[in-house]
N, C-alpha and C positions, 0 to 999 in steps of 0.2 A: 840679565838672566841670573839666578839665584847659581850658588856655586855646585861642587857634588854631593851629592850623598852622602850624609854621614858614616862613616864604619859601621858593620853592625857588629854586633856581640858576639863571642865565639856558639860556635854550636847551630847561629841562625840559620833560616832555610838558604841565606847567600853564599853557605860555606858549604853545603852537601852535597853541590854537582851541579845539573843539569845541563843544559848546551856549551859546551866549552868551559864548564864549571860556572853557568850562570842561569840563576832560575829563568822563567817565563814569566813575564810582567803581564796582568790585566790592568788594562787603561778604561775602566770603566766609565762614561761620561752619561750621566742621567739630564744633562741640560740641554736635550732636544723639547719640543713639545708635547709633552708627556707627564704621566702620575708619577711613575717611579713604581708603578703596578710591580714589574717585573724582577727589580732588586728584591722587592717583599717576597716576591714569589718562589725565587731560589731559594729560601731559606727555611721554607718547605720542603726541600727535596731532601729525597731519600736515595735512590738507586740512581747514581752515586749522590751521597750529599754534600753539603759546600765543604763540610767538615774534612770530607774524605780529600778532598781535591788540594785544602790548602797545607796539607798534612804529607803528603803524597804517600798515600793510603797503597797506591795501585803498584806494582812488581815495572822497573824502568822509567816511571815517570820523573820531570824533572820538578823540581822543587817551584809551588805555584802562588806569587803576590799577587793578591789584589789590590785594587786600589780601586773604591768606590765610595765616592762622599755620602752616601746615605747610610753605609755601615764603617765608616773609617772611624778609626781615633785620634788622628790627627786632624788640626783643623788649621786655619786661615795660610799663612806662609808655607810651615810646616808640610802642610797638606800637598799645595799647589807645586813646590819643588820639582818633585818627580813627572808634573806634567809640562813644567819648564823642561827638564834634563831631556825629554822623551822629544819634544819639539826640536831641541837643539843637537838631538841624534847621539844624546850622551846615556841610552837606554836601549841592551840589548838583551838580546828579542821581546820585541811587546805587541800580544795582542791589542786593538784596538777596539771596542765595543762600543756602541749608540744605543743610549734608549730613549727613544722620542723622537717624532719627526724633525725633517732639516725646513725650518723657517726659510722664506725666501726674503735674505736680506736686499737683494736689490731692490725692493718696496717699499721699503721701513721707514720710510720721512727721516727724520732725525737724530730717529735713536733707534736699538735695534730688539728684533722680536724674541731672543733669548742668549744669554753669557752666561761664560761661567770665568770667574776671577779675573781681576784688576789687572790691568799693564802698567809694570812698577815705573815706565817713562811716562805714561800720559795718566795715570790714575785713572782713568778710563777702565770701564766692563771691556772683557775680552768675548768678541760675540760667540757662537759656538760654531758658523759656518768659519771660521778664524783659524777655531782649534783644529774641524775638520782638513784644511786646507795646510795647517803644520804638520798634521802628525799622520793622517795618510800618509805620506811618502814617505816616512819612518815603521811606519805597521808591517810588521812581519805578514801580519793576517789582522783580515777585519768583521768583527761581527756585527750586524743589524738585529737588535733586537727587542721583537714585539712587534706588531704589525705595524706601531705607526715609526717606528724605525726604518720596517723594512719594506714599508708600502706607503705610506705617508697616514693609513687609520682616520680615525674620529679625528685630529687638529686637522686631515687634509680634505674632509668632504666639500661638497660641492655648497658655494657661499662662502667659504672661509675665505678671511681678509688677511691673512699671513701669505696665501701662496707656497701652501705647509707640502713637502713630497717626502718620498722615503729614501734611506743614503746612498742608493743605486742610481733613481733618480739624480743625485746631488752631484754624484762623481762620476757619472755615466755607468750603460748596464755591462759596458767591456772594460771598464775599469778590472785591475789587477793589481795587487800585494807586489813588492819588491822581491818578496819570494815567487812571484807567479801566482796567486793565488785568488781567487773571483770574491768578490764580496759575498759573505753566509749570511741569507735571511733565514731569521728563524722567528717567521710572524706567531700572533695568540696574544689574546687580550685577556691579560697576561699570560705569559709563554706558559704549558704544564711545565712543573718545577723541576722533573727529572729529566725533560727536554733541554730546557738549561744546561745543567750539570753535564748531561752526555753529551752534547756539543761542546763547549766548553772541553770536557777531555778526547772527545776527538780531534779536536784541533792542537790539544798541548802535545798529544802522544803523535801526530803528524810531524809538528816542529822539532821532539826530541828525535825524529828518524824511525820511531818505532812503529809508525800508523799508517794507514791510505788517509788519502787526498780526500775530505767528504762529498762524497759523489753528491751531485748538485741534479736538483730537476732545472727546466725551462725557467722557473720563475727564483733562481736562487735559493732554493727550501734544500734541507737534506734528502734524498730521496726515501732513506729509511725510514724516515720519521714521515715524512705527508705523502708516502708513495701511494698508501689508500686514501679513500671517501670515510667520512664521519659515518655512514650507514654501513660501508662496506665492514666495519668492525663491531657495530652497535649489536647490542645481544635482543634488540627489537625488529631486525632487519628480515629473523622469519617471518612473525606479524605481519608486514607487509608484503609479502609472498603468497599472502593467505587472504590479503584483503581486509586483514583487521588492523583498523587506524580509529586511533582516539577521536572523540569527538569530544570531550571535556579532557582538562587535564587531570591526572591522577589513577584514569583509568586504565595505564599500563600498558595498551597498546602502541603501534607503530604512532610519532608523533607528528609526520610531515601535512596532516591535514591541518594540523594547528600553527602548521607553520616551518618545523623545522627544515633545514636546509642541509641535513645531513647528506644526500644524497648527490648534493654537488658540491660540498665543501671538504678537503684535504685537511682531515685531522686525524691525532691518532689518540685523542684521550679518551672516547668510549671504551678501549681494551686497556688503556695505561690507569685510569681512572686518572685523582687528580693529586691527593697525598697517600702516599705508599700504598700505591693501588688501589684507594677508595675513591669516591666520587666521582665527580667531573657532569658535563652540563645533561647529557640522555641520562647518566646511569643512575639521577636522581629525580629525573622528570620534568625536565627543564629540555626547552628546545637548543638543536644549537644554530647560533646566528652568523652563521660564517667568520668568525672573526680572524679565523687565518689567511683568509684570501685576498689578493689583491683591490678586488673591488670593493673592500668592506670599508666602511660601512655603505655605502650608495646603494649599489646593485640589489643590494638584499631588502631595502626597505617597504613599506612597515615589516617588522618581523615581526609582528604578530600573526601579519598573514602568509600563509601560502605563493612561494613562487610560480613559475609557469609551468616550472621542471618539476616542481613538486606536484602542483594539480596533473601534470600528465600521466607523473609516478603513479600516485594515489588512485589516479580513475585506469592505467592499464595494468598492475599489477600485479591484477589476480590472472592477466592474461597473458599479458605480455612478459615473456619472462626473457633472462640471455641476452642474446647479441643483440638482437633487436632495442631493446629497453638500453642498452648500455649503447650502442651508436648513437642515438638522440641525445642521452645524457652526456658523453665526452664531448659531440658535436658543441652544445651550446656553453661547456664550460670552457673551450677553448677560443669561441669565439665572445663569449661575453662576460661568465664569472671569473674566470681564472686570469684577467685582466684588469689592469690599474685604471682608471679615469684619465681621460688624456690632457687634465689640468696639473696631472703632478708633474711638475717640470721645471726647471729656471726660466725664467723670462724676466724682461722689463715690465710686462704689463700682467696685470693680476687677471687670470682666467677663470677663477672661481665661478662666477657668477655675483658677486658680493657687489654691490652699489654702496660705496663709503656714503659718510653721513658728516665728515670732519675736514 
């Protein structure tokens, strides 16, 4: 293992406080299976932005490193150091983040389905279920994030030859932090950017003593953040109260006959929009394709079309209005959207559905 850390400079964020006079480390690891969508994505945010977090912008917060190879400036040894220190529990307090599903190494023939850096005794790739299995039980707290982090997403649908899940899946869903703490999913392909950021400082402002606990839904999400439906927030949700739904796009009406899945899918960026409050997938006319939800992508497919819930929407919701229309909809997102595929999982044998060809 590489030795400590080197001193840092006077003045650095390691000399201004935080927990016991020790910033809050992010252990950012982008080498799940995954784009890295969601590093690019924070660095969009605004309310708060990355700026503001690493800076400790906010009144008691503690002083906050990241450490992400897609935006670090350190690289090869240098780099890796601090995720040796963190494995050997020479790094305290650190959050622990994933972005990308967790490969199911027990598959992998020979070699394995993703690493991130060398084992200085074997020269060998260090796999990334590896790193997970080190430094979980050094995480203060752990985040999942992006859906295929926190659901296993697009690398885990049905065919895939990885046996790809999400890092709840990986560590189990009662897995718990050394501080007690449940694993935070915070699925979205890619996450909205200020969803980031306030995660992120709820949980650092947690750790410094100054915050609650992020109250968690059923499926590991924050509650504040996915305690609505994508429709329930959308500024087209009159529209479909009235029985006016698009039939081409562009035409500005409600969008679920063309497909979208606003109506059972837990998101909150039709009101967050998607950079400082612009955009996002309805408020530009664009469906949304559940991509926060556990089922996604499977359950939702084609999403070009119309689901069952959405045709039910669309043909009773000039009439059906209230409890009625919302017991059907909660009934079927409990028992089938708001649920993983039951192929995300560890096993020996690959349950995909995928027929190897090698």
């Amino acid at each position: 293992m590489p030795g400590e850390l080197p001193n840092s400079p006077a003045g650095s964020p390691r000399e201004r406080g935080g927990i016991d006079g020790q910033p809050i480390n992010v252990l950012w690891m982008t080498s799940g299976l995954g784009c890295d969508g969601d590093s690019i994505a924070m660095t969009a945010a605004t309310n708060p932005s990355l700026e503001d977090l690493l800076r400790g912008c906010f009144p008691g917060m503690p002083p906050v490193i990241l450490y992400n190879p897609l935006l670090a400036y350190e690289t090869g040894a240098d780099f890796m150091r601090a995720w040796f220190d963190a494995a050997a529990g020479r790094m305290e307090p650190f959050i622990l983040v994933l972005e990308g599903s967790v490969p199911n190494e027990q598959i992998n023939g020979e070699g394995c389905w993703a690493s991130f850096g060398v084992d200085p005794a074997s020269g060998q790739p260090i796999s990334t279920c590896t790193w997970l299995d080190w430094l979980a039980p050094h995480a203060a707290a752990v985040l999942a994030i992006g859906t295929c982090a926190a659901y296993g997403g697009i690398p885990a649908m049905r065919n895939n030859p990885t046996g790809a899940m999400g890092l709840r899946d990986y560590l189990g869903w009662d897995w718990i932090s050394r501080l007690g703490l449940p694993i935070v999913n915070l699925p979205g392909c890619p996450v909205q950017p200020d969803n980031i950021t306030e995660t992120l400082l709820c949980m650092v402002l947690h750790l410094a003593g100054i915050g609650p606990e992020p109250a968690l839904d059923g499926q590991g999400r924050p509650q504040r953040i996915f305690g609505r439906t994508a429709h329930e927030s959308c500024n087209r949700a009159g529209l479909a109260e009235h029985g006016k739904f698009s039939e081409t796009h562009g035409d500005g009406r409600c969008l679920v006959k063309l497909g979208c899945k606003g109506p059972v899918a837990r998101c909150n960026v039709p009101i967050r929009g998607w950079v400082n409050g612009i955009g996002g997938c309805p408020n530009v006319g664009g469906i949304c394709m559940a991509c926060t939800m556990p089922g996604f992508p499977d359950k939702y497919m084609p999403f070009m079309q119309p689901s069952p819930v959405s045709r039910l929407y669309a043909g009773t919701a000039r009439y059906g209005h209230g409890a009625l229309l919302k017991f059907f909809r909660e009934r079927r997102m409990r028992t089938t959207f708001d649920v993983e595929p039951t192929w995300r999982r560890p096993s020996e044998q690959l349950e995909t559905g995928y027929q190897r060809s090698w």
